[in-house]
TORFINU-100211 format. One record per residue (C-alpha): residue number from 1; residue in three letters; x negated, y negated, z. Coordinates in steps of 0.2 Angstrom, whole numbers. Layout:
REC  resi  resn      x      y      z
REC   NUM   ALA      X      Y      Z
...
END
This chain:
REC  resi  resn      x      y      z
REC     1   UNK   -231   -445    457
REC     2   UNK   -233   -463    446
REC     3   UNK   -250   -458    435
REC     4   UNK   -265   -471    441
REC     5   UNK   -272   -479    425
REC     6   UNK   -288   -492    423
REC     7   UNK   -288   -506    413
REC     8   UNK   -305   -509    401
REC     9   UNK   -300   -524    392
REC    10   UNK   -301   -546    395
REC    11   UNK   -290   -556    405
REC    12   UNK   -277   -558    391
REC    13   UNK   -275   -540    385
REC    14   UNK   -274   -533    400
REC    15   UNK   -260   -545    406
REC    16   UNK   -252   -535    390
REC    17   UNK   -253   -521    395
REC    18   UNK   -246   -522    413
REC    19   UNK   -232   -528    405
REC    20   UNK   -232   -514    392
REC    21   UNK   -234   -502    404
REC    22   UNK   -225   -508    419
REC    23   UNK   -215   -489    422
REC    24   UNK   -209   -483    437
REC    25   UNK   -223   -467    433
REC    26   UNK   -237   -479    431
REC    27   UNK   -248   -488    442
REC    28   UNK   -262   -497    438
REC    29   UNK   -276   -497    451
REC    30   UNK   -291   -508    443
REC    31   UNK   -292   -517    427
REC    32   UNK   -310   -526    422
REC    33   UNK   -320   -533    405
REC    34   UNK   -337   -529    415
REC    35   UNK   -344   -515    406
REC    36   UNK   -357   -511    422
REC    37   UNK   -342   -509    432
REC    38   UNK   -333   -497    424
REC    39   UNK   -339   -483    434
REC    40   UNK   -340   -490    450
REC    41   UNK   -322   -496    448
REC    42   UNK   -316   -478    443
REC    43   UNK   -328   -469    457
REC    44   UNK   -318   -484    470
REC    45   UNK   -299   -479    462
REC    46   UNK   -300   -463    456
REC    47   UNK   -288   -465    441
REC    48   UNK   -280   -453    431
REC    49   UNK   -283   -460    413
REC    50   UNK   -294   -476    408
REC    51   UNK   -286   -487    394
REC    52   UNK   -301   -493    384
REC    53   UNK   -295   -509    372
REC    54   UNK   -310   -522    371
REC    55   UNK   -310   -533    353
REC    56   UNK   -329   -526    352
REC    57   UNK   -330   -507    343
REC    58   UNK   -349   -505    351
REC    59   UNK   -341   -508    367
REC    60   UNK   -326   -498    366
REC    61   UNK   -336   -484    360
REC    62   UNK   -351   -486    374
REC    63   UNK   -337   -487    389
REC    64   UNK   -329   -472    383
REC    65   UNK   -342   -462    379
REC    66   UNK   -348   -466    397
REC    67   UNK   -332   -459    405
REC    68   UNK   -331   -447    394
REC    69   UNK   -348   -438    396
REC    70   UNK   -348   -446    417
REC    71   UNK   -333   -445    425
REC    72   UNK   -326   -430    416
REC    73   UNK   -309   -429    426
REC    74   UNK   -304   -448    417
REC    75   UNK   -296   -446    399
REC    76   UNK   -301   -462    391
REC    77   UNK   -290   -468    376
REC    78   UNK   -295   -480    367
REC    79   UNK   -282   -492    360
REC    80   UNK   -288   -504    346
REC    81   UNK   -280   -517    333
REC    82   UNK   -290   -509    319
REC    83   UNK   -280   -494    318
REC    84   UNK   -291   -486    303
REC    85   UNK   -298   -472    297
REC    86   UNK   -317   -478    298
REC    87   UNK   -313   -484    317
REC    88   UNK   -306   -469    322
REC    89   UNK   -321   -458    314
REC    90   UNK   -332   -468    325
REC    91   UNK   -323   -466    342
REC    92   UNK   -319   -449    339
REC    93   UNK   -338   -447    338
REC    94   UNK   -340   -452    355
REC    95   UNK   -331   -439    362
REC    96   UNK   -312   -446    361
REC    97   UNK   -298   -437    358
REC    98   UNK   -284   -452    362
REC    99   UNK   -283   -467    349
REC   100   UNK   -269   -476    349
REC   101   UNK   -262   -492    339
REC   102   UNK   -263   -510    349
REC   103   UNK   -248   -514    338
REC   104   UNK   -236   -501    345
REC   105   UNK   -219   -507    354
REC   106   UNK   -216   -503    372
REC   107   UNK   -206   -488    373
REC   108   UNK   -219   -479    359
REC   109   UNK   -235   -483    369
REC   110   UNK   -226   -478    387
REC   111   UNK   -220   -460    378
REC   112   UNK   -239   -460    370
REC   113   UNK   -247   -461    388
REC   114   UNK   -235   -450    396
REC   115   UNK   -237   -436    382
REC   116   UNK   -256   -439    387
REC   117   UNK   -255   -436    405
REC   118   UNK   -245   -420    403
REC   119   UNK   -257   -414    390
REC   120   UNK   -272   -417    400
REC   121   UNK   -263   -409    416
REC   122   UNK   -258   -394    407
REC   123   UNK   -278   -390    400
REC   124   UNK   -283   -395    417
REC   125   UNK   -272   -381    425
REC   126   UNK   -274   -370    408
REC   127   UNK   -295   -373    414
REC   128   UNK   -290   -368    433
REC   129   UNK   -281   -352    426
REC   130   UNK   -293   -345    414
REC   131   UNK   -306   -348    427
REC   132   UNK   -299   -334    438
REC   133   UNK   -294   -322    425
REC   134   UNK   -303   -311    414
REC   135   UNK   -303   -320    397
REC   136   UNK   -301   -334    389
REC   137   UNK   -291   -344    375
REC   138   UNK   -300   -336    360
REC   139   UNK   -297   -341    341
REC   140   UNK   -298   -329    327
REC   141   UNK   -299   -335    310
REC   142   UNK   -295   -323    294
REC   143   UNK   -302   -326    280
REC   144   UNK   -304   -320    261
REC   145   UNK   -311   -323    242
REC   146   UNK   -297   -315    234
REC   147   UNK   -277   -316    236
REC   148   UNK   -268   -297    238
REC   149   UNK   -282   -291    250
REC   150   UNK   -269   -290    266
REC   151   UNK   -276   -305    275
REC   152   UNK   -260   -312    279
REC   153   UNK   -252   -295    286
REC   154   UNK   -266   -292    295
REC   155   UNK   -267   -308    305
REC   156   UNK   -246   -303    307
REC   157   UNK   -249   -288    313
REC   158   UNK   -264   -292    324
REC   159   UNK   -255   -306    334
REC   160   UNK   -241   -293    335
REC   161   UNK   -253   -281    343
REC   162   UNK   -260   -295    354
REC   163   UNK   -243   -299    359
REC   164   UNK   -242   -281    364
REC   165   UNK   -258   -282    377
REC   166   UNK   -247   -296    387
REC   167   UNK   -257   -310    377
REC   168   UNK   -249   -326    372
REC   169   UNK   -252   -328    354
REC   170   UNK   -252   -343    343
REC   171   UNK   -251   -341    323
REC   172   UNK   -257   -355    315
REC   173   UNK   -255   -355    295
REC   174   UNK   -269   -366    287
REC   175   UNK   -265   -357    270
REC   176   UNK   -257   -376    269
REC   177   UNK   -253   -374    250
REC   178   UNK   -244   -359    249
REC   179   UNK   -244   -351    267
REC   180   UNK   -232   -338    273
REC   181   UNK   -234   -333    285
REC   182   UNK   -215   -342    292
REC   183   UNK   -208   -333    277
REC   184   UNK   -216   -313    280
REC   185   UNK   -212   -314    296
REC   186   UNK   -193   -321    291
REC   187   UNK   -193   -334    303
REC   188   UNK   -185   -350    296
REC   189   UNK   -192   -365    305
REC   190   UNK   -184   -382    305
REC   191   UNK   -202   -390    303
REC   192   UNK   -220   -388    299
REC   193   UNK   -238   -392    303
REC   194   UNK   -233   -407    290
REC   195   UNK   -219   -416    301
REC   196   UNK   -229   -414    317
REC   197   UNK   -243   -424    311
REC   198   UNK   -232   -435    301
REC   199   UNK   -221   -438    315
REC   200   UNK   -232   -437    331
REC   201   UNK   -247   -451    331
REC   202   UNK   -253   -443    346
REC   203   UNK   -254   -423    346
REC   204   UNK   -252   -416    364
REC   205   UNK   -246   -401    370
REC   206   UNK   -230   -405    374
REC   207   UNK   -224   -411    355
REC   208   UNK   -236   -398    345
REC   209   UNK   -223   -383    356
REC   210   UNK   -208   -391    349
REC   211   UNK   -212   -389    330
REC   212   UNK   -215   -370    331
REC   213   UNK   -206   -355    330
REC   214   UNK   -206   -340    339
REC   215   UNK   -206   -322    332
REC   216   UNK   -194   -307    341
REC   217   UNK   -212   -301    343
REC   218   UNK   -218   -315    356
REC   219   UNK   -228   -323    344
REC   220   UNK   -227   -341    340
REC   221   UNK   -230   -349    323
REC   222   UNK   -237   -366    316
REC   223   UNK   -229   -364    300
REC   224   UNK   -239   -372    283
REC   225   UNK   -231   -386    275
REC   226   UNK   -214   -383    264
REC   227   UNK   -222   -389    248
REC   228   UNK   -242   -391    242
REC   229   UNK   -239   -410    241
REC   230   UNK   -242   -410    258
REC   231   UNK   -258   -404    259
REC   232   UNK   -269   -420    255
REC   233   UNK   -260   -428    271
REC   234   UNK   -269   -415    283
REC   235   UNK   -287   -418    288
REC   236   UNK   -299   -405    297
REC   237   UNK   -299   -418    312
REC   238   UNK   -280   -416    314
REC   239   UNK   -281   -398    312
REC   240   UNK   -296   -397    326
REC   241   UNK   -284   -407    338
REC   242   UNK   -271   -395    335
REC   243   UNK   -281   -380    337
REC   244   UNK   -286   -387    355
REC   245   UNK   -270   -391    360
REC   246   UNK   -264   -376    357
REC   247   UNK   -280   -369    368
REC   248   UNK   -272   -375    382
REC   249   UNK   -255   -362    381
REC   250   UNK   -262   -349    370
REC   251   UNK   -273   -334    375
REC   252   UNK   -277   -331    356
REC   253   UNK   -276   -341    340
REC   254   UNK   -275   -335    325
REC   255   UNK   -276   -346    309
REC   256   UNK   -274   -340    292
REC   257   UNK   -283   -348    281
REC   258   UNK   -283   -352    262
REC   259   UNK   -294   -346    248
REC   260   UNK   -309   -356    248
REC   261   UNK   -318   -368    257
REC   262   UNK   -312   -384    260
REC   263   UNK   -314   -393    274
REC   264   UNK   -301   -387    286
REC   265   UNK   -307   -369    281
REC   266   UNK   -324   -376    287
REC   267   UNK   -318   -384    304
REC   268   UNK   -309   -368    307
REC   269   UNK   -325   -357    306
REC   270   UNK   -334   -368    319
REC   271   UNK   -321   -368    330
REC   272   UNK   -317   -347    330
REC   273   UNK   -324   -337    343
REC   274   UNK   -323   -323    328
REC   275   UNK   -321   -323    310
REC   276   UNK   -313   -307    300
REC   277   UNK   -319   -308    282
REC   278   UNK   -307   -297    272
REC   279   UNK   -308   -287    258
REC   280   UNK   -300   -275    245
REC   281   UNK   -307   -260    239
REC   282   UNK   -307   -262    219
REC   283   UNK   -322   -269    210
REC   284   UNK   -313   -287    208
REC   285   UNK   -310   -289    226
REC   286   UNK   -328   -281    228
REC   287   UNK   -336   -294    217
REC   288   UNK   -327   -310    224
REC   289   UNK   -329   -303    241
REC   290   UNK   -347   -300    239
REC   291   UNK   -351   -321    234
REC   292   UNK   -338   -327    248
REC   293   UNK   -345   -314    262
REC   294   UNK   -362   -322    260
REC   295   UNK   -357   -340    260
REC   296   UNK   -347   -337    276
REC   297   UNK   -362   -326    283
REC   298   UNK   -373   -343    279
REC   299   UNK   -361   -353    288
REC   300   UNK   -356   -344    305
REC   301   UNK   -369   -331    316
REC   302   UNK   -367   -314    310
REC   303   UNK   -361   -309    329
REC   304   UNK   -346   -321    327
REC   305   UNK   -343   -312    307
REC   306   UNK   -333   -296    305
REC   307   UNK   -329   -287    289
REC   308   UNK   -310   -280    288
REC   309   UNK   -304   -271    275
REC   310   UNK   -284   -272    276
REC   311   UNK   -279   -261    264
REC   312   UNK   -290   -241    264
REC   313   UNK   -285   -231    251
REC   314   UNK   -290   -213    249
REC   315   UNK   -298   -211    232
REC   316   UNK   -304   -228    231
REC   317   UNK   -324   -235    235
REC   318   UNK   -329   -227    254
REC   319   UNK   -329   -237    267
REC   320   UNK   -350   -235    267
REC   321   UNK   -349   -239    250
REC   322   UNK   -340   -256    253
REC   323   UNK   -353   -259    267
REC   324   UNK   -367   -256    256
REC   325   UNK   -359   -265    240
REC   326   UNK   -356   -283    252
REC   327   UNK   -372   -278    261
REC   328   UNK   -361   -279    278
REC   329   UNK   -356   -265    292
REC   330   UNK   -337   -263    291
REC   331   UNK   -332   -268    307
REC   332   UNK   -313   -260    306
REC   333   UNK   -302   -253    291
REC   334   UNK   -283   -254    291
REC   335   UNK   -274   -238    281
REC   336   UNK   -263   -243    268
REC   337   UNK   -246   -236    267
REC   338   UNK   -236   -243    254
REC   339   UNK   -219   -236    259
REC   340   UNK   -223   -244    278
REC   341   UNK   -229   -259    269
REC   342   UNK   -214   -259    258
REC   343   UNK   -199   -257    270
REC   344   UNK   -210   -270    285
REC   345   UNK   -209   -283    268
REC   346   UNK   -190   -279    264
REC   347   UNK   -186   -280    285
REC   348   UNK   -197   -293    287
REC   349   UNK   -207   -287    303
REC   350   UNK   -223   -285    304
REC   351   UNK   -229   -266    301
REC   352   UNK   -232   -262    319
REC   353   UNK   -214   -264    325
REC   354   UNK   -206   -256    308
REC   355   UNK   -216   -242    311
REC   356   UNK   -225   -240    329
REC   357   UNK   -229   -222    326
REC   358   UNK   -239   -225    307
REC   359   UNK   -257   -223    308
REC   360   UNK   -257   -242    303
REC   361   UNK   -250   -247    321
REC   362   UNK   -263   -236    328
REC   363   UNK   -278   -244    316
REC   364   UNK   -270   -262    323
REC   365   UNK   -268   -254    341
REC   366   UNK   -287   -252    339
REC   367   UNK   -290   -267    331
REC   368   UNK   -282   -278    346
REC   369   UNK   -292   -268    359
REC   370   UNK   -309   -269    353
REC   371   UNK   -307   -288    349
REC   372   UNK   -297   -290    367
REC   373   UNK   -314   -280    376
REC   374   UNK   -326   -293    365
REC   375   UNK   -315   -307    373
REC   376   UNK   -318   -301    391
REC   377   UNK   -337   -294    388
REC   378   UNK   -340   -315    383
REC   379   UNK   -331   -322    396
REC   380   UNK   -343   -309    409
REC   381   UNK   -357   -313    398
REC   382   UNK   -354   -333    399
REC   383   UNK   -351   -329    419
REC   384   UNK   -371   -321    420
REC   385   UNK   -376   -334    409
REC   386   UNK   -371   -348    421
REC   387   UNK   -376   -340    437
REC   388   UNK   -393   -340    430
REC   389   UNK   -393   -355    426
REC   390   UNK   -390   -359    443
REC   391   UNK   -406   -349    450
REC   392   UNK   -413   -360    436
REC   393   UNK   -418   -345    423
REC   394   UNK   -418   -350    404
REC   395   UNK   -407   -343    392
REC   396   UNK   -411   -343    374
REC   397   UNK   -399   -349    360
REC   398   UNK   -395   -346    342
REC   399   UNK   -402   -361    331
REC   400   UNK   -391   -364    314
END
């Protein structure tokens, strides 16, 4: 069925874009410049996607801004002649995901649409399907102060464990200077999160699928760029878009972050339905833990915050004496095993298929199900919360 499209934009430019657009899978059911009429006119025709491209930016970003919040089934994208970073900020603000370049040629701006429309009909059906089942697309980000800790194998093995439960899981590696996730998990793929946004002007989930690589495991991995040069190339806002693309197939994102916290590390925390703080045991790990703990505790509600410890060693601190040294419970502790460990790095699989049996699978095993149970005790929670708000009770909130 041809998608329905609306036209917001003058006489001349809208004469444009019927010839731009004129595809067997379009139609286009209204096209006005009268700003009152936009919501009548969608209310009348019931289009699919609104194509916002007035020459005025407090117009574009008023009209869109009214779909957006109003008629919620519309996508509106917004096509403008100053393609620019400060533009961009300022429609993004509105609400709008889709911004697309007035100067792009016929067959780029009928893909561009097209990849929208699928996108949008794949998180609408995502919506329908996470509405009838138990849970919902979660992300996990994993975090640390100090390199050697185990962060990386455990978001590995974590996903693998996940993968286990029936979930589908998405690895994203935001580690973007020297991430390796790829590499660990010996997968070799033929591009990274650098291409994608490089390559694709408009991230949808359709082209995001295509640069990732998928593990024996089930698992499927955004892998970090090839080379650190890269890195200043990436925002936080590309990196939000991709996390909620990937929203739409994934049951569980799992991002793998650097060391620090820079902006993408930042976007990632606000975005996370959970964050794993993880730490070694010996007294440098301890101290940079300690500083890096707090600052994330500052950030992020202590609900949402979970100490880890990847790497328990008999003879090292105790666990209660971590907790009490951060000033944090210790929400879970992985056993260290350094001849599972050694052989999982030299097969390269992840420690819970090399060795099923070790009491590191079973700490993962554990792992997964507890954060798999908080998964379903929110999306129950989020159900009560919603039916009172029905029967008009007030809910309290947390204020950062």
């Amino acid at each position: 069925m041809a998608a329905k499209l609306m036209i917001f934009a003058d006489a001349e430019t809208s004469q444009h874009f019927h010839q731009m657009l004129s595809d067997e899978e379009f139609q286009i059911v209204s096209t006005t410049d009268d700003e009152s009429q936009v919501l009548e006119r969608i209310t009348q025709t019931k289009p699919e996607i609104a194509i916002i491209a007035s020459n005025q930016l407090g117009t574009t970003t008023r009209v869109a801004q009214q779909i957006y919040l109003l008629r919620p089934n519309v996508t509106p994208v917004v096509i403008t002649k100053e393609y620019n970073y400060e533009v961009m900020q300022q429609v993004m603000q509105a609400g709008i995901h889709y911004i697309l370049p007035f100067q792009a040629d016929k067959e780029a701006l009928v893909a561009q649409i097209k990849g929208i429309r699928s996108n949008e009909m794949s998180r609408l059906a995502a919506l329908q399907h996470t509405a009838s089942s138990n849970y919902k697309s979660r992300v996990i980000t994993v975090c640390r102060s100090k390199g050697g800790v185990g962060a990386t194998s455990m978001v590995i093995n974590l996903a693998t464990k996940l993968a286990q439960l029936k979930r589908r899981v998405a690895i994203l590696d935001l580690d973007l200077e020297y991430g390796e996730v790829a590499y660990d998990m010996r997968l070799k793929p033929e591009k990274t999160i650098a291409e994608l946004l490089e390559e694709q002007p408009t991230v949808n989930a359709d082209n995001v699928r295509k640069y990732m690589a998928t593990h024996t495991s089930g698992v499927s991995v955004l892998a970090a760029p090839d080379s650190p040069e890269f890195v200043e190339n990436i925002s936080s806002s590309q990196t939000e878009k991709i996390i909620s693309v990937l929203r739409t197939y994934f049951d569980y994102i799992i991002i793998d972050t650097s060391i620090g916290f820079n902006s993408v590390n930042l976007s990632s925390f606000d975005l996370s339905s959970l964050v794993l703080f993880v730490t070694g045991m010996d007294l440098a790990a301890l101290q940079r833990s300690k500083k890096g703990l707090s600052i994330v505790h500052s950030l992020i509600p202590s609900e949402k915050l979970k100490l880890v410890v990847a790497k328990e060693e008999i003879g090292r601190v105790k666990l209660k004496d971590v907790s009490k040294t951060l000033e944090y419970p210790v929400f879970s502790s992985i056993p260290y095993d350094q001849k599972v460990a050694n052989e999982a790095v030299n097969q390269g699989r992840p420690a819970v298929m090399e060795a099923p049996s070790s009491k590191i699978s079973e700490a993962y095993e554990i792992l997964a199900g507890e954060i798999d149970s908080i998964g379903s005790e929110a999306v129950t929670s989020g159900e009560k919360e919603e039916s009172q708000k029905k029967r008009g009770k007030k809910k309290g909130f947390f204020k950062r």
